[in-house]
N, C-alpha and C positions, 0 to 999 in steps of 0.2 A: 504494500500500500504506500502509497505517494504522501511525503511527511508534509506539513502544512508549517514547520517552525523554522522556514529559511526566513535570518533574518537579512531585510534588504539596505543595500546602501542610501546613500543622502542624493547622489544622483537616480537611481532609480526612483527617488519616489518624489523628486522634482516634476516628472511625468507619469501621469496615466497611458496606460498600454492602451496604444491606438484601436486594437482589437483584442477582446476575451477570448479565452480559450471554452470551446462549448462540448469538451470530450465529458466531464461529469454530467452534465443536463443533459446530452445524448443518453448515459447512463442510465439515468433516472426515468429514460421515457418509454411507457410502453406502447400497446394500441387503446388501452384505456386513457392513458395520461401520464400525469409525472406521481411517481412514487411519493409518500410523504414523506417519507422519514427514512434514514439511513443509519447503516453499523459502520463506521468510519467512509468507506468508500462506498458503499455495499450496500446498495436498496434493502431496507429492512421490511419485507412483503406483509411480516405480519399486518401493518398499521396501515396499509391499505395506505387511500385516495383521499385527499382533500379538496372541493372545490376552491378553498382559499388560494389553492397552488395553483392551479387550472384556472384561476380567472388570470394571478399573477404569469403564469406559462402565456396565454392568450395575449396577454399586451407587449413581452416579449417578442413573440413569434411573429405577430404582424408587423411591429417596429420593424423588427430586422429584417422581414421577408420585404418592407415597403424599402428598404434602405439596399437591398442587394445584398443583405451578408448572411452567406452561409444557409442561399434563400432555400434549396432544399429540406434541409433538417429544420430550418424555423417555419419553413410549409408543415411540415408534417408534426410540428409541433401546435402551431396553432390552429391547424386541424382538429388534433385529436385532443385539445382541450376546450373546443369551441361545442364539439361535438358531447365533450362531459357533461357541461353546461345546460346546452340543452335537453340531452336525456334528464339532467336534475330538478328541471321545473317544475313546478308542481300548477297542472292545470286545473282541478277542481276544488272547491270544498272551502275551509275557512282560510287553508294557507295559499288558498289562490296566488299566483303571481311570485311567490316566495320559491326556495328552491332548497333541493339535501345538499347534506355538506362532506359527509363520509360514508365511503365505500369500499368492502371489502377486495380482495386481490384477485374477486369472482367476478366485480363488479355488483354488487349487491347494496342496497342501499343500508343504511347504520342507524338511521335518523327519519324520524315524522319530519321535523321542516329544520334546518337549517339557525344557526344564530344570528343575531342584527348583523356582525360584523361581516360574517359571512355572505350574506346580502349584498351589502354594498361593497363588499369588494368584487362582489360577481357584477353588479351594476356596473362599477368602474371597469372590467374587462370587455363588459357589454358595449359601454362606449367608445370605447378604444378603437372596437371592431369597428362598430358602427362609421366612425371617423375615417378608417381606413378603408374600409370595402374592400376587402380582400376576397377573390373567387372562394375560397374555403372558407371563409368567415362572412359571409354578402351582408351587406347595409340592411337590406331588406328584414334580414334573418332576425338579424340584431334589436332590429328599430320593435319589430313583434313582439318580444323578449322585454326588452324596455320598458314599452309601452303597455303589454301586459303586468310588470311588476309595480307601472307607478301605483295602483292601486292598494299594493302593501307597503307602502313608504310611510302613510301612515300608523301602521300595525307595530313601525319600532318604537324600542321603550324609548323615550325625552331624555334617561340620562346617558343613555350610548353614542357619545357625541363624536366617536371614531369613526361611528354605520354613518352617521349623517356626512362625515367630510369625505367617508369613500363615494357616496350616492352622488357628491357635487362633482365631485373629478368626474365621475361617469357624467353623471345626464350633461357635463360644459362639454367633454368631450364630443358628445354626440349632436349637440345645441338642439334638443329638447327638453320640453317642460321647464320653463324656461321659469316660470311664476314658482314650480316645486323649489327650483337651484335658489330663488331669491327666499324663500320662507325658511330653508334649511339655512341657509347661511347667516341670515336676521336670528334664529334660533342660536348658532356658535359664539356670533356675537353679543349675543346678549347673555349667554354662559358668562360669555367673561367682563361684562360689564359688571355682572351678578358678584364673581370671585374676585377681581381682581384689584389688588389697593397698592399703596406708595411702596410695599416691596416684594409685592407677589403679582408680577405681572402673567397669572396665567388661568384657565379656562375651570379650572377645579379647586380643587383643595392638594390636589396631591400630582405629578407627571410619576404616570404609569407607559405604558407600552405604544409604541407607533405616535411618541409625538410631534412627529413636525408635521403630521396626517392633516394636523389643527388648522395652523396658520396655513400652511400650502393651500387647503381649500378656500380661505376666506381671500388670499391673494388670486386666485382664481376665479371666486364670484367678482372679487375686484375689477379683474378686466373686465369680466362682463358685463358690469355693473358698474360704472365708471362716478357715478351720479352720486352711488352711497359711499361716502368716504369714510364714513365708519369701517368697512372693512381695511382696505388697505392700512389704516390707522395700526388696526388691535391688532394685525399681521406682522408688522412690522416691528409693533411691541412684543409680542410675546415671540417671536422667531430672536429677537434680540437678545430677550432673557433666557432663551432655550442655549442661545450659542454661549451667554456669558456663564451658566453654570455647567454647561460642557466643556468646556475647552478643559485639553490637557496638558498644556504646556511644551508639546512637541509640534506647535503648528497643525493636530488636527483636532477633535473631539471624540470625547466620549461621550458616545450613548447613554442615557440614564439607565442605572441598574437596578437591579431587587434583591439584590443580598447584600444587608448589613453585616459584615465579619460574619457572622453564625447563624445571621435571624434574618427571614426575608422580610423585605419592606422595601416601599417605593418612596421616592423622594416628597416629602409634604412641606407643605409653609412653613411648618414649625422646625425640620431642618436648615442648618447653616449650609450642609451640600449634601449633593444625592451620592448614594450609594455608590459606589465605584466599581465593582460587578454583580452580577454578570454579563455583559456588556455582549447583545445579539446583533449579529447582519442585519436583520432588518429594520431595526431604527439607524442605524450607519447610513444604508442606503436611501431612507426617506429624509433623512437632514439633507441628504447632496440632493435628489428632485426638489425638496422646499425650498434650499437657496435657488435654485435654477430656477423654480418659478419666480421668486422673491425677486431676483434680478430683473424677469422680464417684463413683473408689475409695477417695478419703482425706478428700474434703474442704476440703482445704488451700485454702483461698485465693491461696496465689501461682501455684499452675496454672493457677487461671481467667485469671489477671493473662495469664500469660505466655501460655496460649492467643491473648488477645487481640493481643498484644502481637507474637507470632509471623505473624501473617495481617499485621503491615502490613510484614512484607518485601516483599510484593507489591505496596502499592500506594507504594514509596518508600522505606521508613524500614528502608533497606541503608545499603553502604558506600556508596557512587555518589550514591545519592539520587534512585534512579530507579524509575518506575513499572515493574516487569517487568506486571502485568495490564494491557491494554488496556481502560479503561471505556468506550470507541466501541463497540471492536468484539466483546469479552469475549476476545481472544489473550491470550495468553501468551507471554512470550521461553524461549527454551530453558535460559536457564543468564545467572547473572553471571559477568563474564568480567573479567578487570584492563585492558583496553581501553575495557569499557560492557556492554553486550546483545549477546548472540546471539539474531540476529533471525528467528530458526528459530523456527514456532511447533508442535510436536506434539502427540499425542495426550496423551501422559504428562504435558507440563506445563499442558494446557488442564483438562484432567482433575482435577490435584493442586490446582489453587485450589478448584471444583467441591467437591470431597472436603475440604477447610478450610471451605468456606465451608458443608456440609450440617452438619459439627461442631460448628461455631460457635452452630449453631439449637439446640444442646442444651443452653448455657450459661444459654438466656432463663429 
């Protein structure tokens, strides 16, 4: 197995590798989708299928296939997650419009309906597609899918305010429900009108998991919405207090973590700083798309920086000093850990570099 703990020099990680290497996510993909979970290198089949991964595999796959790269294997990836997808809908009954989220290694479902999150991270795949039009993923398909699920946008719980910022990425991406994207996004900001005071500029009481999920969507309703300057505002504020309690002092950031020395817990108001690991791909790679968006709402310069700047958590430039991206084999470790790497490679975290690294195309 391919070790994940080369550490890389100060020139390499002056630059991001022009192109990922896609031999793990090839790994990982079957005819049903992308495996969820992995034994180091090693699709772990027990744990079967997640839509979360399949909506994420989805906006990969057409990215890359609309960009030329590597269009085969990202055909046949965004095929065969688009196709998850919609096997997973659910056309009758109360969870109308909603959709499963796990599936055995049978393909078998696991699940009555899906969680909020799970939702709108399928919405946001849906619009992706939708955006792209891709022969294996058509507009058409997509827009069904959509416009069937607005119906259960309402059915999510008011405090899941991660389902509401995936739901905005989607429906902006696909520019429908245009009235949904503005009521969801007046709902995040007023979260944080609600929370936030002279030194907690942030959406809750506490940053838990996928935060820059927050600001990225309300700089997104921003563009759309150019008129309510309330978002860009609270965007900017709280993406700036996300950077100023991440930063690590090696020019990138750390993700906020849930392990206190011994005890989990997530970063709350009443701490001085957040937890230090275990520090996961997936929020690494959502700070580098929120700068990227942040850049292209305001402008600002130091979002382009910190975009940049955020993507070499990956190749090094952490607390550790360690590569979590494999440049062999394109893996990904699962998480920094106060020990080193978790050498678990999954779907989520092969994926979140993937989703960094199509962002980053948008800064050229």
């Amino acid at each position: 197995m391919q070790t994940l703990t080369r550490r890389q020099t100060l020139p390499e990680l002056a630059q991001y590798p022009a192109q990922l290497r896609f031999g793990h996510l090839e790994n990982l993909l079957t005819e049903i989708g992308l495996w969820q979970h992995a034994k180091g290198s090693t699709p772990h089949e027990r744990h079967g299928y997640s839509i979360d991964d399949e909506a994420r595999g989805l906006i990969v796959g057409v990215n890359y296939w609309e960009a030329g790269v590597e269009a085969q294997l990202n055909e046949q990836l965004a095929r065969r997650c688009f196709r998850f997808i919609e096997g997973a809908a659910i056309k009758s009954g109360p969870s109308a419009g909603r959709y499963h989220n796990f599936c055995d290694r049978q393909g078998k479902w696991l699940d009555s309906v899906g969680t909020d999150d799970s939702f709108g991270r399928t919405l946001w795949g849906l619009g992706v597609a939708h955006k792209v039009d891709a022969p294996f993923a058509p507009r058409s398909s997509a827009e069904h899918l959509l416009r069937r699920s607005l119906q259960a946008i309402p059915m999510m719980d008011p405090h899941y305010l991660r389902a509401k910022a995936f739901v905005i990425l989607g429906l902006s991406a696909a520019r429908i429900a245009d009235e949904e994207i503005l009521t969801l996004a007046n709902a995040l900001a007023d979260s944080y009108e609600a929370c936030a005071d002279g030194g907690w500029h942030w959406f809750e009481d506490q940053m838990t998991y996928c935060n820059p999920r927050l600001p990225q969507a309300l700089f997104t309703a921003a563009r759309l919405f150019p008129a309510e300057n309330r978002f860009a505002r609270i965007a900017t504020e709280s993406l700036d207090f996300l950077l100023e309690k991440s930063r690590n002092g090696k020019g990138s950031y750390n993700p906020i973590g849930n392990l206190r020395l011994t005890e989990a817990g997530w970063f709350t108001r009443a701490d001085k700083t957040p937890p230090l690991f275990d520090q996961q791909p997936v929020d690494a790679g959502a700070l580098v798309e929120c700068c990227v968006e942040a850049w292209h709402a305001t402008g600002e310069p130091r979002f382009r920086l910190a975009a940049r700047a955020a993507f070499g958590w990956y190749l090094g430039n952490n607390v550790h000093g360690l590569a979590i991206y494999n440049s062999e084999t394109g893996g990904v470790a699962d998480a920094l850990t106060p020990g080193g790497l978790n050498f678990n490679q999954g779907a989520e975290s092969v994926l979140s570099v993937h989703l960094a690294h199509l962002a980053l195309q948008n800064l050229e």
